[in-house]
KEROGU-881094 format. One record per residue: residue number from 1; chain; x, y, z of N, C-alpha, C, O in turn. Coordinates in Angstrom, 3 decimals. Example, Ala and Ser with C-alpha at 12.3 -4.5 7.8 and 13.67 -1.06 7.14 Angstrom:
! KEROGU-881094
+-----+--------+----------+----------+----------+----------+----------+----------+----------+----------+----------+----------+----------+----------+
! num ! chaine !      n.u !      n.v !      n.w !     ca.u !     ca.v !     ca.w !      c.u !      c.v !      c.w !      o.u !      o.v !      o.w !
+-----+--------+----------+----------+----------+----------+----------+----------+----------+----------+----------+----------+----------+----------+
!   1 !      A !   13.190 !   -5.690 !    7.800 !   12.300 !   -4.500 !    7.800 !   13.200 !   -3.300 !    7.800 !   14.236 !   -3.319 !    8.465 !
!   2 !      A !   12.850 !   -2.250 !    7.080 !   13.670 !   -1.060 !    7.140 !   12.900 !    0.030 !    7.870 !   13.409 !    1.138 !    8.039 !
+-----+--------+----------+----------+----------+----------+----------+----------+----------+----------+----------+----------+----------+----------+
This chain:
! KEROGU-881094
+-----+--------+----------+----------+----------+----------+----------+----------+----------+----------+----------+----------+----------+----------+
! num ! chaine !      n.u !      n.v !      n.w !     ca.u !     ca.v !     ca.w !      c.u !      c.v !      c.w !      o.u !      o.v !      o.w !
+-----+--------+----------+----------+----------+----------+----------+----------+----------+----------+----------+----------+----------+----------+
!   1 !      A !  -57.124 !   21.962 !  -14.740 !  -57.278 !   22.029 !  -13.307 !  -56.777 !   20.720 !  -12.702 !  -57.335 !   19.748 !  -13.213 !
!   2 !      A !  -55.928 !   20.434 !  -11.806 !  -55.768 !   19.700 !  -10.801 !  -56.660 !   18.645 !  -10.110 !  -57.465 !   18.980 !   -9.242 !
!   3 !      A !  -56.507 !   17.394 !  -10.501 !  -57.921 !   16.801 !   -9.612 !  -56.720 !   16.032 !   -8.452 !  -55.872 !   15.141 !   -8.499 !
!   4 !      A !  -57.165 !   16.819 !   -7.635 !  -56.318 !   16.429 !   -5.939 !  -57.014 !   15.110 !   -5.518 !  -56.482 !   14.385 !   -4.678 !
!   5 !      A !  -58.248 !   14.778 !   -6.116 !  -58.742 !   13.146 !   -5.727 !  -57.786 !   12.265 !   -6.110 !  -57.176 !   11.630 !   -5.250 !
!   6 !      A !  -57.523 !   12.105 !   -7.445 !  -56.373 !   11.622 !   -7.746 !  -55.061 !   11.372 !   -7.561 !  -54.450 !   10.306 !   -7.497 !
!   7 !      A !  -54.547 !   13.015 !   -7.450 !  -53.417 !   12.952 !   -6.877 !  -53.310 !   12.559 !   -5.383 !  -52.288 !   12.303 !   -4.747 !
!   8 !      A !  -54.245 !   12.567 !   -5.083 !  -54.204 !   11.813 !   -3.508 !  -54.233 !   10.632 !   -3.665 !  -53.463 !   10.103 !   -2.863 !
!   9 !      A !  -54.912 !    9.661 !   -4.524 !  -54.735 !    8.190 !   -4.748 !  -53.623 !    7.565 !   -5.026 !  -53.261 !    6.390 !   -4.977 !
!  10 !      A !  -53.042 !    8.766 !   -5.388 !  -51.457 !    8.056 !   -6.129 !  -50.696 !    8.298 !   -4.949 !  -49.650 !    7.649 !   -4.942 !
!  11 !      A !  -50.867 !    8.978 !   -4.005 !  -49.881 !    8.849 !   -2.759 !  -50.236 !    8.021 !   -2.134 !  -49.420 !    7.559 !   -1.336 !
!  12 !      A !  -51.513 !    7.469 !   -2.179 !  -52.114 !    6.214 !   -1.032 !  -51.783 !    5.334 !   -1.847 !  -51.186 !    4.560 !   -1.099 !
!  13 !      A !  -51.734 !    4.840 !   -2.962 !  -51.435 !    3.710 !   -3.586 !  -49.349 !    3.640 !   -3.580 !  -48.663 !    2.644 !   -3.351 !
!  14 !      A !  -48.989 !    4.699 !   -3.829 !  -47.550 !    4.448 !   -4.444 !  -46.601 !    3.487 !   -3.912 !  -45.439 !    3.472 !   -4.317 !
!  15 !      A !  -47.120 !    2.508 !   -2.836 !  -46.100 !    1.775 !   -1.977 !  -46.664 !    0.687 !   -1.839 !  -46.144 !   -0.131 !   -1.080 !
!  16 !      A !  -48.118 !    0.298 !   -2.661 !  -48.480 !   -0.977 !   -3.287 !  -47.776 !   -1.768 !   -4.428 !  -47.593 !   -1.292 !   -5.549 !
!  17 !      A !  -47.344 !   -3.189 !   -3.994 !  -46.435 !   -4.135 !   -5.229 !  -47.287 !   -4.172 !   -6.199 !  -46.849 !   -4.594 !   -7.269 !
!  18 !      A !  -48.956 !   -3.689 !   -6.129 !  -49.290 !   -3.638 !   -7.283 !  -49.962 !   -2.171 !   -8.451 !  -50.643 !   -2.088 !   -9.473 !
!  19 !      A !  -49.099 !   -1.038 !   -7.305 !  -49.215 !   -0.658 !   -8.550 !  -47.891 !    0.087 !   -9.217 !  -47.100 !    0.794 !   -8.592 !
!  20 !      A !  -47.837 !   -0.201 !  -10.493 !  -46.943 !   -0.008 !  -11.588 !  -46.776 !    1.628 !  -11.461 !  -47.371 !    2.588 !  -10.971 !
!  21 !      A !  -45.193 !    1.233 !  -12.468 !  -44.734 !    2.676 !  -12.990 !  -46.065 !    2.950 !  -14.011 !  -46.783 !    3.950 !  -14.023 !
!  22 !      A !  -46.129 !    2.132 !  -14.587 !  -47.388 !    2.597 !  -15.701 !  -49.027 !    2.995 !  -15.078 !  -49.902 !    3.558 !  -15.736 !
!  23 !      A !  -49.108 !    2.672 !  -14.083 !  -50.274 !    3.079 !  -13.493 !  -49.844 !    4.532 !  -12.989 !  -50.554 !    5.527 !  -13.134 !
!  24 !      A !  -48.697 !    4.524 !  -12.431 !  -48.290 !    6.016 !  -11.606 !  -48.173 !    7.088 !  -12.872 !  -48.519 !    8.238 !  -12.603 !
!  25 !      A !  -47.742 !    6.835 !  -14.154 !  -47.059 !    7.785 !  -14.782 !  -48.878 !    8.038 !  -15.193 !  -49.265 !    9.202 !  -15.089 !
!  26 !      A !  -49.719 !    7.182 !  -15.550 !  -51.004 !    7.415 !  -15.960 !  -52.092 !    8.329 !  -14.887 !  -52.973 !    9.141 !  -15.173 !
!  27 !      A !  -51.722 !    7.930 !  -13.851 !  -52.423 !    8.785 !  -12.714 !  -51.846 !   10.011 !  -12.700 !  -52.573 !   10.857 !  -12.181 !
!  28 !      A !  -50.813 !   10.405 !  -13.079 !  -50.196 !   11.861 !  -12.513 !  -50.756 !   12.733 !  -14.181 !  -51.519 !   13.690 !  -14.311 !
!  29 !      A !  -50.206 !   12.137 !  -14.972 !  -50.839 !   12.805 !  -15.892 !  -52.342 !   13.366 !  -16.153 !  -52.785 !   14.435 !  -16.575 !
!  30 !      A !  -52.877 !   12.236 !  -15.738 !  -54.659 !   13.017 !  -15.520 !  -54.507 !   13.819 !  -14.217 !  -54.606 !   15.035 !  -14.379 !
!  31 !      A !  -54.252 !   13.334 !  -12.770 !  -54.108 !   14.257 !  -11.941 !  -53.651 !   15.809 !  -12.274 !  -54.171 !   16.830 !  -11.823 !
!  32 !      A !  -52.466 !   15.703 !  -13.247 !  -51.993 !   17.302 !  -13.181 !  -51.898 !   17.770 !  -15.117 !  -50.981 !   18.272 !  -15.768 !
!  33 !      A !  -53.165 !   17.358 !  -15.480 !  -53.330 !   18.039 !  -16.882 !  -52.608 !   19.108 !  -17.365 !  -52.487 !   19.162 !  -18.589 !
!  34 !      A !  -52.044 !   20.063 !  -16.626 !  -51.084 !   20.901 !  -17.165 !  -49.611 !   20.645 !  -17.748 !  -48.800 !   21.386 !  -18.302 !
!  35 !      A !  -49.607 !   19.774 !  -17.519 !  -48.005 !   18.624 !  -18.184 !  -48.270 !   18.635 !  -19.427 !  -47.420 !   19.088 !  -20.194 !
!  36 !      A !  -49.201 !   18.264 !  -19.804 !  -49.730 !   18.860 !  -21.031 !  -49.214 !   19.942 !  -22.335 !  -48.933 !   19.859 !  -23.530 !
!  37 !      A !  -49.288 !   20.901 !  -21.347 !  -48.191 !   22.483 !  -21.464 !  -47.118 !   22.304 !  -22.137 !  -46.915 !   22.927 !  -23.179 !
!  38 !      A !  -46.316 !   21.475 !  -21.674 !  -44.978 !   21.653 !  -22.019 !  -44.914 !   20.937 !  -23.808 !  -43.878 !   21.112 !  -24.450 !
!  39 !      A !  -46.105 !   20.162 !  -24.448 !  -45.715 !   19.354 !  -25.180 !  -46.657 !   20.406 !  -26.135 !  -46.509 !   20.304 !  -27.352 !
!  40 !      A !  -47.309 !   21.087 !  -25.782 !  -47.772 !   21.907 !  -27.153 !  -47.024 !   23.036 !  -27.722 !  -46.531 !   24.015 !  -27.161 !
!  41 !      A !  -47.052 !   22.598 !  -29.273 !  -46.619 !   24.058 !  -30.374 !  -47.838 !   25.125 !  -30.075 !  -47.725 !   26.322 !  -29.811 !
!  42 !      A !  -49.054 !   24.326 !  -30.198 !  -49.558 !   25.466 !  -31.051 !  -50.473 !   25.154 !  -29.456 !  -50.310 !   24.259 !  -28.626 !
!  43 !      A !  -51.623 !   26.509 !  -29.498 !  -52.864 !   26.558 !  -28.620 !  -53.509 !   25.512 !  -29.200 !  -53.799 !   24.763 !  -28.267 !
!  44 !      A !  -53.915 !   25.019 !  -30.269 !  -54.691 !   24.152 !  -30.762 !  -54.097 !   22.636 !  -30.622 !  -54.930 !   21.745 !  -30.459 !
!  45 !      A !  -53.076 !   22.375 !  -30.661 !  -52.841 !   20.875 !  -30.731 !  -52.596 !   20.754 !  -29.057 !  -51.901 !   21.272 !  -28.183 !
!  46 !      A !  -53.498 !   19.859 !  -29.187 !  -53.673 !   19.014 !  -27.582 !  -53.244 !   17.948 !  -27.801 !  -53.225 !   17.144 !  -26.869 !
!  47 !      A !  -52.773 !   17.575 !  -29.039 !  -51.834 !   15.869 !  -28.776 !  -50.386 !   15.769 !  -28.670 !  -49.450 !   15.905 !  -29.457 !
!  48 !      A !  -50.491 !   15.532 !  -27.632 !  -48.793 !   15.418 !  -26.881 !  -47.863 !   14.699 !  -28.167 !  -46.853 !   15.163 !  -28.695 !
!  49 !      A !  -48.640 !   13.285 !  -28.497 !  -47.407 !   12.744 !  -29.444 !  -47.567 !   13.022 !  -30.642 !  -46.984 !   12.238 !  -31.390 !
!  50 !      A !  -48.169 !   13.890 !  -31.175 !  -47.399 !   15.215 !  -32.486 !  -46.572 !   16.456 !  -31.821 !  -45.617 !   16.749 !  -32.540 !
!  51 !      A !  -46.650 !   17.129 !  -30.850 !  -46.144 !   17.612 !  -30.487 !  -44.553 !   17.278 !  -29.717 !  -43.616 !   18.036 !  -29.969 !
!  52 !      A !  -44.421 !   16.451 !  -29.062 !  -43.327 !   15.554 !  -28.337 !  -42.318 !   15.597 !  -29.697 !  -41.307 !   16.273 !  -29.503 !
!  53 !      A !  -42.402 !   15.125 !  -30.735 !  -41.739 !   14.327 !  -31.492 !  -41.098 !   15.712 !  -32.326 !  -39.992 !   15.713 !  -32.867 !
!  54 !      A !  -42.193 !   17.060 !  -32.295 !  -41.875 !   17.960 !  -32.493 !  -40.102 !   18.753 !  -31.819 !  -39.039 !   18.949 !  -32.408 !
!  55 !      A !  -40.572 !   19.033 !  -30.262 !  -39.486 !   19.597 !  -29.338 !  -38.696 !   20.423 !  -29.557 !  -37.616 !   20.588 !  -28.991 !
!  56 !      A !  -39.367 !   21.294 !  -30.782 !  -38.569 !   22.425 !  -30.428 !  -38.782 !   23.784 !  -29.857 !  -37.752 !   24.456 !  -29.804 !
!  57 !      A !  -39.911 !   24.376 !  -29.398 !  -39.679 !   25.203 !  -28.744 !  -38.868 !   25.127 !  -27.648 !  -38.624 !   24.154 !  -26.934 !
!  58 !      A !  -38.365 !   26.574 !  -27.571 !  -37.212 !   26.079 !  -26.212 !  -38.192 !   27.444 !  -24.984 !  -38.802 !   28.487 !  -25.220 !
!  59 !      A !  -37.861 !   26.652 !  -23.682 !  -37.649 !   27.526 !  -22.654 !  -37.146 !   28.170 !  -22.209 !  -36.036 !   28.273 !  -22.731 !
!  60 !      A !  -37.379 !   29.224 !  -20.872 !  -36.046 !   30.382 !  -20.976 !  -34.749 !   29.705 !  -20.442 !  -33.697 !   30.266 !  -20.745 !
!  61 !      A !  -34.681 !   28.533 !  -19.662 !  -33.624 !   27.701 !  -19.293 !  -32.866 !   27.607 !  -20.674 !  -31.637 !   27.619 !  -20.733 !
!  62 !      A !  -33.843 !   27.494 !  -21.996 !  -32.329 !   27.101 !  -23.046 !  -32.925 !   25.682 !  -23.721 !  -32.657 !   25.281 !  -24.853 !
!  63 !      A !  -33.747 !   25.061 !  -22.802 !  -33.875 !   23.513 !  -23.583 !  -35.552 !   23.677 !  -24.060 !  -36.353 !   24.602 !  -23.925 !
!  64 !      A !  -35.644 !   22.437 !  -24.622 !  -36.880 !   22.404 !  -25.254 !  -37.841 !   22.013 !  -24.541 !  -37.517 !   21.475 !  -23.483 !
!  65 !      A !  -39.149 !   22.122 !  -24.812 !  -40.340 !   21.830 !  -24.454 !  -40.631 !   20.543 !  -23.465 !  -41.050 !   20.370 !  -22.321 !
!  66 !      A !  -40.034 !   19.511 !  -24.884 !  -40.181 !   18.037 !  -24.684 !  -39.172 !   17.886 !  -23.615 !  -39.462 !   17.149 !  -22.672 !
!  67 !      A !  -38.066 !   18.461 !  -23.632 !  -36.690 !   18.156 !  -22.323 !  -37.512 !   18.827 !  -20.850 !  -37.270 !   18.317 !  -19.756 !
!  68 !      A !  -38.370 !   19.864 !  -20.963 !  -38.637 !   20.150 !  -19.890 !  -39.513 !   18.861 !  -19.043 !  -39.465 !   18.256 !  -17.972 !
!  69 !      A !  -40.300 !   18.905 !  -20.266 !  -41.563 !   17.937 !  -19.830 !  -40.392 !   16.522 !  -19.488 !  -40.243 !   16.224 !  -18.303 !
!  70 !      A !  -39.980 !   16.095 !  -20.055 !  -38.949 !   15.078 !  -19.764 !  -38.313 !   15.157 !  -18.197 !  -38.569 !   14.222 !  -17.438 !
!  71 !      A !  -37.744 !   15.928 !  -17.872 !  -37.432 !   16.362 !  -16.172 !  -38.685 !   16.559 !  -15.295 !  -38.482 !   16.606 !  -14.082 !
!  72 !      A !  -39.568 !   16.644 !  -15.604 !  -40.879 !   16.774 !  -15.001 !  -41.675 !   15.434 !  -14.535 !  -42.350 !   15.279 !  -13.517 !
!  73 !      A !  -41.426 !   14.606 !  -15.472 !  -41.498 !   13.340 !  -15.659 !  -40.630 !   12.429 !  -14.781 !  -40.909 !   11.600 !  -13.915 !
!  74 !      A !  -39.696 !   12.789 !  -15.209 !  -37.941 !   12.026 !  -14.191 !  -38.549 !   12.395 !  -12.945 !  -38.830 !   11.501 !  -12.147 !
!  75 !      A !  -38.828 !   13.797 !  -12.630 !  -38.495 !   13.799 !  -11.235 !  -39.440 !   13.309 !  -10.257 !  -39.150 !   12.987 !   -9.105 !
!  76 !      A !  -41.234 !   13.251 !  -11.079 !  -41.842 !   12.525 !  -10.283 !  -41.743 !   10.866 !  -10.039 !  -41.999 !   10.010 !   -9.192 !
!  77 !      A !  -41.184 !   11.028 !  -11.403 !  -40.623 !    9.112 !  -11.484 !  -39.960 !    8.692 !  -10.012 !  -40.174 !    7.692 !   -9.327 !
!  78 !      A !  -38.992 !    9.937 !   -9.759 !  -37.875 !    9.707 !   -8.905 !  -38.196 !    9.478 !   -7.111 !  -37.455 !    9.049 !   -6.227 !
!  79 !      A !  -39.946 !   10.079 !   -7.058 !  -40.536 !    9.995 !   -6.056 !  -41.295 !    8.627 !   -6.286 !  -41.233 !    8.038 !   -5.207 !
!  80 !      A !  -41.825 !    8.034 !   -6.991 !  -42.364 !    6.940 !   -7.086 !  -41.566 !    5.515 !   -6.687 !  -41.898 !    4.556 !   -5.991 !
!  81 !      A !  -40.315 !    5.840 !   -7.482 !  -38.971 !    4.625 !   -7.200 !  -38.404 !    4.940 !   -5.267 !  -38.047 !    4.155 !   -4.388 !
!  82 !      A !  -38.571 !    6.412 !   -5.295 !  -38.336 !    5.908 !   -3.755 !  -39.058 !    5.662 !   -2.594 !  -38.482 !    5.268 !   -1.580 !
+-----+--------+----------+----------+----------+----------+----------+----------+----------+----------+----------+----------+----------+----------+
């Protein structure tokens, strides 16, 4: 589930010099737990970095798991940098 407290902090914070890419990439990830998704094989493994390193299931786009989650990543990055 979505905690919109969060994700609301990260829009009130994102244009503070102090807070980091590493604070933002850490807030969005708890904010939107379903990112999550993209890095699991199995229903059972909930750890992203066995799974990540995995990357191969593919999506119906054609690419893998980890590439999705990877653009998912970029693109909120891409709102943070601007």
């Amino acid at each position: 589930t979505t905690n919109w407290e969060l994700a609301k902090r990260c829009a009130e914070q994102i244009r503070s010099p102090e807070y980091t890419t590493r604070h933002f990439h850490d807030d969005i990830t708890h904010a939107f737990p379903e990112l999550r998704l993209y890095c699991l094989e199995t229903e059972e493994d909930l750890d992203i970095s066995k799974s990540i390193s995995a990357g191969m299931t593919s999506t119906s786009a054609g690419r893998s798991t980890f590439e999705e989650y990877q653009r998912t990543i970029g693109a909120m990055f891409c709102i943070f940098w601007l």
